[in-house]
C-alpha positions as CSV (number, residue, x, y, z in Angstrom):
1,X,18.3,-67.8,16.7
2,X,19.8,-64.6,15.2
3,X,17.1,-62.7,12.6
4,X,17.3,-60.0,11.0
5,X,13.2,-58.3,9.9
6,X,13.4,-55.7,6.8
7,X,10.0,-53.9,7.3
8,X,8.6,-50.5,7.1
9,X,10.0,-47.5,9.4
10,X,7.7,-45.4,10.6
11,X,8.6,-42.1,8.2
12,X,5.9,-43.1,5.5
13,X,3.7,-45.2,8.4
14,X,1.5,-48.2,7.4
15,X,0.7,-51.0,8.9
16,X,3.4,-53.3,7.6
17,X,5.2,-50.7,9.8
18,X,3.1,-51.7,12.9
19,X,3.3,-55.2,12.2
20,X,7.2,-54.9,11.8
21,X,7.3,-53.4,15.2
22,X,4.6,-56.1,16.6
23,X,6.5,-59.0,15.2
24,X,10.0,-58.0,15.8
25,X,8.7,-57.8,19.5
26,X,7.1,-60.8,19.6
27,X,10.5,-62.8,18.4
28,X,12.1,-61.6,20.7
29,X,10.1,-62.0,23.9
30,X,9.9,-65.2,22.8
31,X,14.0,-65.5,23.2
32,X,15.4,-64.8,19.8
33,X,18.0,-62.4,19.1
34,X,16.6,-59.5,16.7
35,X,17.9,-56.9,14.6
36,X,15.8,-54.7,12.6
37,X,16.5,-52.8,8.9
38,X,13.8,-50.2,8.3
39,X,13.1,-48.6,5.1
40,X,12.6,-45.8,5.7
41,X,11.9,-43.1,2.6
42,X,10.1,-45.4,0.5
43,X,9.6,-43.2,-2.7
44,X,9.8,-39.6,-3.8
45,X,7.4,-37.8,-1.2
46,X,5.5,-36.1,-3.8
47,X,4.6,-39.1,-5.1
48,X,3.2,-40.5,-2.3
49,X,-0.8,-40.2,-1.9
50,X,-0.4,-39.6,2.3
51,X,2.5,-37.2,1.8
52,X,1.0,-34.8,3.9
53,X,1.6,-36.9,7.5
54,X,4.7,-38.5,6.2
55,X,7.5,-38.0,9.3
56,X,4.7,-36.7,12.0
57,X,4.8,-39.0,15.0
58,X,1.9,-41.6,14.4
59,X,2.6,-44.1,16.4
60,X,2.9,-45.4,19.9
61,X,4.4,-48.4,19.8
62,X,8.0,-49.0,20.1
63,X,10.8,-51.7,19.8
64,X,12.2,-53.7,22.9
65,X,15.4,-52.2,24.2
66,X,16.9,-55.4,23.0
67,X,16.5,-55.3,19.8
68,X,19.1,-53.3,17.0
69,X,17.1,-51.1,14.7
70,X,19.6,-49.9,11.8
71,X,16.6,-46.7,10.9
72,X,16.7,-46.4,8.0
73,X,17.4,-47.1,3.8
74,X,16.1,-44.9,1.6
75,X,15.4,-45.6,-2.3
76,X,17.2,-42.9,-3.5
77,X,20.7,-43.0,-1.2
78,X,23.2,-46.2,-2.2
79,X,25.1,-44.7,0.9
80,X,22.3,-46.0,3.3
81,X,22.1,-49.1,1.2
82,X,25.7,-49.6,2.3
83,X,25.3,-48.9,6.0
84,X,22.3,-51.2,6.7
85,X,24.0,-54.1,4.6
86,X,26.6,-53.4,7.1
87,X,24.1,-53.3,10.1
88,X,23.5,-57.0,9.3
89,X,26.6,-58.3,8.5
90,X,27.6,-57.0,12.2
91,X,24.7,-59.2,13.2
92,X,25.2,-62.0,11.3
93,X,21.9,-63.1,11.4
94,X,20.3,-67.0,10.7
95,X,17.4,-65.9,9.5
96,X,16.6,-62.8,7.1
97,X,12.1,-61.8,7.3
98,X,11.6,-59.6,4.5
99,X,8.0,-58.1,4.4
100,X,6.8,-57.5,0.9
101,X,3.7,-55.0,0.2
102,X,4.7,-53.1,-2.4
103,X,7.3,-53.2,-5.4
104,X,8.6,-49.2,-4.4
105,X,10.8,-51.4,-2.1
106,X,12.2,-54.1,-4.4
107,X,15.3,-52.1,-5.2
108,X,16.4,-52.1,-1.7
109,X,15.3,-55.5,-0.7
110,X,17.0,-56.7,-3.6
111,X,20.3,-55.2,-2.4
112,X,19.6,-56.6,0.8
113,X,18.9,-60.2,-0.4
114,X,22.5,-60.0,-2.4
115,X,24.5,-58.4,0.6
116,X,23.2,-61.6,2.5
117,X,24.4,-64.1,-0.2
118,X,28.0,-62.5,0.4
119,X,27.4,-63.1,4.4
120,X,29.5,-66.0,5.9
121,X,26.8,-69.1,6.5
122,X,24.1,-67.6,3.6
123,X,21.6,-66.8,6.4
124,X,18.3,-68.4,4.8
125,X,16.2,-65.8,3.6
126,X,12.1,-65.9,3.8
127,X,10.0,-63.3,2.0
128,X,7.0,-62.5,3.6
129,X,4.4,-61.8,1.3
130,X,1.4,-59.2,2.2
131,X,0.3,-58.8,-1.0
132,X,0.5,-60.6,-4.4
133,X,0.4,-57.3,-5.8
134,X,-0.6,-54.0,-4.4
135,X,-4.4,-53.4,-6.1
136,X,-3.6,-49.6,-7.1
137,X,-0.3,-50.6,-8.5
138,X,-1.7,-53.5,-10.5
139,X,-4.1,-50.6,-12.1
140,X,-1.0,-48.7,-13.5
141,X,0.7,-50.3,-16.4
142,X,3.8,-49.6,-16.2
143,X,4.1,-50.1,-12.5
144,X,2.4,-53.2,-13.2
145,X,5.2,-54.3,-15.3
146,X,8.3,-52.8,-12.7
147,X,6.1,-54.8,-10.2
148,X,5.8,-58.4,-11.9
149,X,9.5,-57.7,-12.9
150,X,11.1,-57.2,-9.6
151,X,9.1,-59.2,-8.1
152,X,9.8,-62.2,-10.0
153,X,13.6,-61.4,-9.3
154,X,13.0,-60.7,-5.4
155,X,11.6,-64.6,-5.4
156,X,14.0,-65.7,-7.5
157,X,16.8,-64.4,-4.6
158,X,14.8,-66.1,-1.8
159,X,14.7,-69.3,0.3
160,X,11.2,-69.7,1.5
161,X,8.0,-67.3,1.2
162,X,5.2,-67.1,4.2
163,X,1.6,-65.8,3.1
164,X,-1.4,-65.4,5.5
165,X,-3.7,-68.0,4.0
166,X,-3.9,-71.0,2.0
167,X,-5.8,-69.1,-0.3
168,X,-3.1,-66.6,-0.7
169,X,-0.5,-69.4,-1.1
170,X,-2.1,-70.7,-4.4
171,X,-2.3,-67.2,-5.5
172,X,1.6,-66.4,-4.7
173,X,2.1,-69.9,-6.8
174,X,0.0,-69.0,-9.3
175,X,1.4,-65.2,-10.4
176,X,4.9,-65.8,-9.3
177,X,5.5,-69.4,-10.7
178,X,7.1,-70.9,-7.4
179,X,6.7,-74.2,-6.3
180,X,4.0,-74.5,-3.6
181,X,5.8,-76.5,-1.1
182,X,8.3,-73.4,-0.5
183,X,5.1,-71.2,0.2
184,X,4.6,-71.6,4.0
185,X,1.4,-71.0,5.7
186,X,1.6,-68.6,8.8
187,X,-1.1,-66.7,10.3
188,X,-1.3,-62.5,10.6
189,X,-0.3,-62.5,14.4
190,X,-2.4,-60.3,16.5
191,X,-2.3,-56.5,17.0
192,X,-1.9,-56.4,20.5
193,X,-0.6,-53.1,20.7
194,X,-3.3,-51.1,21.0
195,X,-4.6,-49.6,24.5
196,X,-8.9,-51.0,25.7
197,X,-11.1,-48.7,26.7
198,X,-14.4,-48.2,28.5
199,X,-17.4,-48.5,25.4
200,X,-18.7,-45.4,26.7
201,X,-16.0,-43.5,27.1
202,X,-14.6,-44.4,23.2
203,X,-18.0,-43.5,22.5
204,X,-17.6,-39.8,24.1
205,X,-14.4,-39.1,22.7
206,X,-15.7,-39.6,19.1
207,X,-18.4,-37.3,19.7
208,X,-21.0,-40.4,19.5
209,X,-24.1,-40.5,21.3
210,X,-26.0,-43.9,22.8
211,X,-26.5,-46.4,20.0
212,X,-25.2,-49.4,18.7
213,X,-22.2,-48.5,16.5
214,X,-20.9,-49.9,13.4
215,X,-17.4,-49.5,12.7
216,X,-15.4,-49.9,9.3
217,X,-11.9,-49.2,9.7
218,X,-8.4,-49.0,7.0
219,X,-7.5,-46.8,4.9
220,X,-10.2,-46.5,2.0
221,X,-9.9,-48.9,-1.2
222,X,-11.9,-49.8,-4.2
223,X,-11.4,-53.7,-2.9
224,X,-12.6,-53.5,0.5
225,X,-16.4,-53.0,-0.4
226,X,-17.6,-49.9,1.9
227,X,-20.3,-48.9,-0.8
228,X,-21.8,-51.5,0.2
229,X,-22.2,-51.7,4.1
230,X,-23.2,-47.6,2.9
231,X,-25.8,-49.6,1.3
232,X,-26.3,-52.1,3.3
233,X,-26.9,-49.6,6.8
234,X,-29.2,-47.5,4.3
235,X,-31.7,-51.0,4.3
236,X,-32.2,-51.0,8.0
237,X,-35.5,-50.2,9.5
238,X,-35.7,-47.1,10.5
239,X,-36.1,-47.2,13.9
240,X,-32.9,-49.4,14.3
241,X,-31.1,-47.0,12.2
242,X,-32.2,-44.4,14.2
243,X,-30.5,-46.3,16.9
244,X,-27.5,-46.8,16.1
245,X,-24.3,-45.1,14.4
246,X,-22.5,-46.0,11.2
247,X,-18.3,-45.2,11.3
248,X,-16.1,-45.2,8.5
249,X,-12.5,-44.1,9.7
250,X,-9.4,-44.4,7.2
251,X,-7.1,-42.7,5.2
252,X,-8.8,-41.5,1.4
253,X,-6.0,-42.2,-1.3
254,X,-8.7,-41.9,-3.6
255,X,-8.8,-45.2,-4.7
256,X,-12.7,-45.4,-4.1
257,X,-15.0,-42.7,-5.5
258,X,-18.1,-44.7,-4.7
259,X,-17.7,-44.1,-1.4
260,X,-19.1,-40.3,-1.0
261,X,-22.2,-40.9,-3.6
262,X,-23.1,-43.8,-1.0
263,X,-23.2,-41.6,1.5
264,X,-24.8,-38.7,0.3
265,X,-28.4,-41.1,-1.0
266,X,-28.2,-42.9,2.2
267,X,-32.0,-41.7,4.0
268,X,-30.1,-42.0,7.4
269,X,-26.3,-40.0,6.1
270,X,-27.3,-37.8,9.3
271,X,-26.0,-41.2,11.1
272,X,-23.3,-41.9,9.3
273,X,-19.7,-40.8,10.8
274,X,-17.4,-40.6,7.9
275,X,-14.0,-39.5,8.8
276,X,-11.5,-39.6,6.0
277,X,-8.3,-39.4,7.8
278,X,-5.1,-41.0,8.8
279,X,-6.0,-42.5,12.2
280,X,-2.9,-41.8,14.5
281,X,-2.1,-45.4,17.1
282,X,-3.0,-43.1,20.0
283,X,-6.8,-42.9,18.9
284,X,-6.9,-46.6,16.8
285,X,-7.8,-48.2,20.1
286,X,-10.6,-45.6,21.0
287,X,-12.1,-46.8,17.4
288,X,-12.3,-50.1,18.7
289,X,-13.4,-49.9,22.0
290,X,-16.2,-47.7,21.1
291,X,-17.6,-50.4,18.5
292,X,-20.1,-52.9,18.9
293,X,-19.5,-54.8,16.3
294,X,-17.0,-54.6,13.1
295,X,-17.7,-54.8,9.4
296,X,-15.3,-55.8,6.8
297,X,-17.4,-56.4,3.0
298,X,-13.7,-56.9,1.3
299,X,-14.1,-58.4,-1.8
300,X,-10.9,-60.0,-1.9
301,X,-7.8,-60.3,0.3
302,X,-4.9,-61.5,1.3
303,X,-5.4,-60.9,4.9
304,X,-6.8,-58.2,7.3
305,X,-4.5,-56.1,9.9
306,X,-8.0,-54.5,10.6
307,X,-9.1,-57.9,11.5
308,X,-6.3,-59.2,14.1
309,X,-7.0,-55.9,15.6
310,X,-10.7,-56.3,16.3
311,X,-9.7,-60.0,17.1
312,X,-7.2,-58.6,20.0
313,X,-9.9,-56.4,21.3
314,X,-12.5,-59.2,20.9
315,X,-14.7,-57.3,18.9
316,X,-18.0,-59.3,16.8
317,X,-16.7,-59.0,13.2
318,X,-19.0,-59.4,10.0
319,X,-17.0,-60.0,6.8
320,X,-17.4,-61.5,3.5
321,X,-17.5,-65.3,3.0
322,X,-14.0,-65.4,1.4
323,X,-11.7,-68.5,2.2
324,X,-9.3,-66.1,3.4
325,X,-11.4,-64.6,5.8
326,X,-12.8,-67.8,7.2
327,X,-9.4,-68.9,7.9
328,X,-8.3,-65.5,9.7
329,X,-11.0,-66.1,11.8
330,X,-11.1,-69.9,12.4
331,X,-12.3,-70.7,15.9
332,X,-13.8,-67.0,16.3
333,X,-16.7,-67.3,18.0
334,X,-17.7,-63.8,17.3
335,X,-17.9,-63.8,13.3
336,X,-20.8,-63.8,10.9
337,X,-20.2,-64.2,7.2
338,X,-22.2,-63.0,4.1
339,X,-21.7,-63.3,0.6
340,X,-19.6,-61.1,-1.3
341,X,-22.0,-57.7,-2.3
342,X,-24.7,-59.2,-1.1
343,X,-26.1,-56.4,0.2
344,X,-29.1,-57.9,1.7
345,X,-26.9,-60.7,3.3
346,X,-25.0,-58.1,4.7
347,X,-28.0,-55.9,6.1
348,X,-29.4,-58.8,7.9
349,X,-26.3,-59.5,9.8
350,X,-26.3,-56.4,10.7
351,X,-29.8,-57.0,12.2
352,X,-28.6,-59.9,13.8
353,X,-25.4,-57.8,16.1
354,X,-27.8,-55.1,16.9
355,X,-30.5,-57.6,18.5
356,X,-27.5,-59.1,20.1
357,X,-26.5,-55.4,21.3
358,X,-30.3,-54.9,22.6
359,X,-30.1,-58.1,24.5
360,X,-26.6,-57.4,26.5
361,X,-24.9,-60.3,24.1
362,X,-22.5,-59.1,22.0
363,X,-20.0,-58.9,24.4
364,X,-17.5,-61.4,24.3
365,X,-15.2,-63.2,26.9
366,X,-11.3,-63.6,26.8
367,X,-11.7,-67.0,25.1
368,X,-13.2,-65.5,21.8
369,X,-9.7,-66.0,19.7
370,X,-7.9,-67.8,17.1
371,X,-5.4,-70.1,17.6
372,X,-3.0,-67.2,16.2
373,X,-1.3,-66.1,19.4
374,X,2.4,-64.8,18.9
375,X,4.0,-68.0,20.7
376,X,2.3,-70.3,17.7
377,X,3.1,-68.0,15.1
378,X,7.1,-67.8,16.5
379,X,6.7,-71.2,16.8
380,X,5.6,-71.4,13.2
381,X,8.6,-69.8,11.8
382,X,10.9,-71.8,13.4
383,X,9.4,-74.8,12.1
384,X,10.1,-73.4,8.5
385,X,13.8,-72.6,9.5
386,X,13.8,-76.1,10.5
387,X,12.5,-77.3,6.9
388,X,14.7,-74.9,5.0
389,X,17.8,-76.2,7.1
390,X,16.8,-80.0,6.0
391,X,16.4,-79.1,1.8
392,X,19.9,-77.4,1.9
């Protein structure tokens, strides 16, 4: 099959520009013939909260050799609009995988979704839906209108839509009006990208010393709870504590301002690793590997990249008891659960992964996954071109 993935370029980098790069890969090791549009200046740089990395080499991971990358649109230039809807109509593609994650991009997308209508053979078009809507754009009024408007048209131009979760799929029906049956089920494929290394090694090059470490990983938001495992690791007896190493790494957008007054009345902030900071892909893997267990308090998502990370590095993972969570991780034999800002809940399964760490037992085997492995989640999509085909 002939697709064509609109995604992220790597200029302003994110993770939908990772997982654009993962996926497109994926498609086509599994015999598909892929062309990629990347978008690549998103909005006005000084706008944008990272501006200060945007266009530095972050990344490690590239596209197969054979797959077309048209790089890239740019919000402000109808002239790049033009090329790329050129770019596709070269490829005449089957299958059109927009990603959606924020409403900075509906512009483009939209021009993208038209340009296909005009294609010979309407290529069915899927939106792929990261986010119902972005959490610091829904706090902004009038972005919060653009974004409800444009999104509502961006549907309105589409075939199918794929969200993460179940969960996610009655909130996509619920906020955008669409019919439930078109909202297809597919699971956040794994980040497999990222390089393994020896525990103590990771643990050298981050300047930590012996202990049982904690990491909490993503850029920093409001949503994603890190007060609390601040509060949570401040509970610990002290001789546990003591033992072990608390790491916060992720870019600060300022989107939390709980996050530093956690720290700073925490009794052990001498163990506490706080690094603010864009985390380039050559040291995301270092992260991992020097972690003994992950911890993800989110109080509500739509799915987790941080997650399918620590799932492809087969890292224990704590996270809240949402349904969206428990479906990321179905089959994981290496996730605990808590209630959301339970504190307490969250301290004692902390307890739990260190004792595991004390006895040798937290490491676990190449079986701990999920059933989302790239070949099901390909397989997945062609199963929706093959329901889409059927209703027209």
């Amino acid at each position: 099959m002939r697709i064509c993935i609109i995604g992220s370029s790597t200029k302003f980098y994110s993770g939908i520009s990772a997982y654009t790069t993962v996926m497109s890969n994926a498609l086509s090791e599994h015999g598909h013939q892929v062309s990629v549009i990347l978008l690549r200046n998103l909005v006005p740089k000084f706008l944008y909260p990272g501006r200060n990395r945007v266009g530095r080499e972050n990344t490690t991971t590239n596209y197969r050799n054979d797959i077309n990358v048209y790089e890239g649109m740019d919000w402000n230039s109808p002239r790049s609009w033009m090329h790329a809807s050129h770019f596709m109509q070269c490829r005449a593609p089957e299958l059109v995988i927009m990603h959606w994650w924020t409403s900075s991009v509906a512009h483009m997308q939209l021009f993208l979704a038209a340009s296909a209508r005009k294609m010979c053979g309407k290529p069915l078009l899927l939106l792929e839906m990261h986010e119902v809507v972005d959490p610091l754009e829904e706090s902004i009024l009038p972005i919060r209108m653009y974004s409800w408007i444009a999104g509502r048209c961006l549907v309105s131009a589409c075939n199918g839509y794929v969200v993460h979760s179940r969960e996610t799929r009655e909130a996509v029906a619920r906020a955008y009006g669409i019919d439930a049956a078109k909202i297809f089920v597919v699971p956040h494929g794994p980040y497999d990208n990222y390089s393994i290394n020896a525990t103590d090694t990771a643990k050298k090059d981050l300047n930590l010393g012996d202990g049982f470490t904690i990491l909490n990983f993503g850029m920093l938001r409001r949503y994603k709870g890190i007060s609390i495992l601040v509060d949570a690791f401040g509970l610990l007896p002290a001789v546990i504590a003591r033992k072990s190493w608390l790491v916060i790494a992720g870019e600060d957008w300022g989107d939390d301002p709980e996050i530093r007054p956690a720290i700073e009345r925490s009794p052990f902030r001498d163990r506490i690793v706080f690094r603010a900071e864009f985390v380039p892909d050559e040291e995301v893997g270092v992260y991992f590997s020097a972690a003994d267990v992950v911890v993800l308090p989110y109080q509500r998502t739509c799915g987790s990249g941080v997650a399918n990370i620590a799932l492809a590095q087969r890292k224990p993972i704590i996270t809240t008891d949402l349904a969206t969570m428990r479906e990321c991780l179905d089959g994981y034999h290496g996730a605990e659960y808590f209630l959301v800002n339970d504190t307490t809940g969250l301290r004692n399964q902390i307890l739990k992964a260190f004792e595991r760490w004390e006895r040798g037992e937290n490491t676990l085997t190449p079986a701990a996954k999920t059933a989302a492995t790239w070949e099901r989640i390909v397989a997945g999509y062609e199963r929706i071109v093959d329901d889409l085909r059927r209703e027209k």
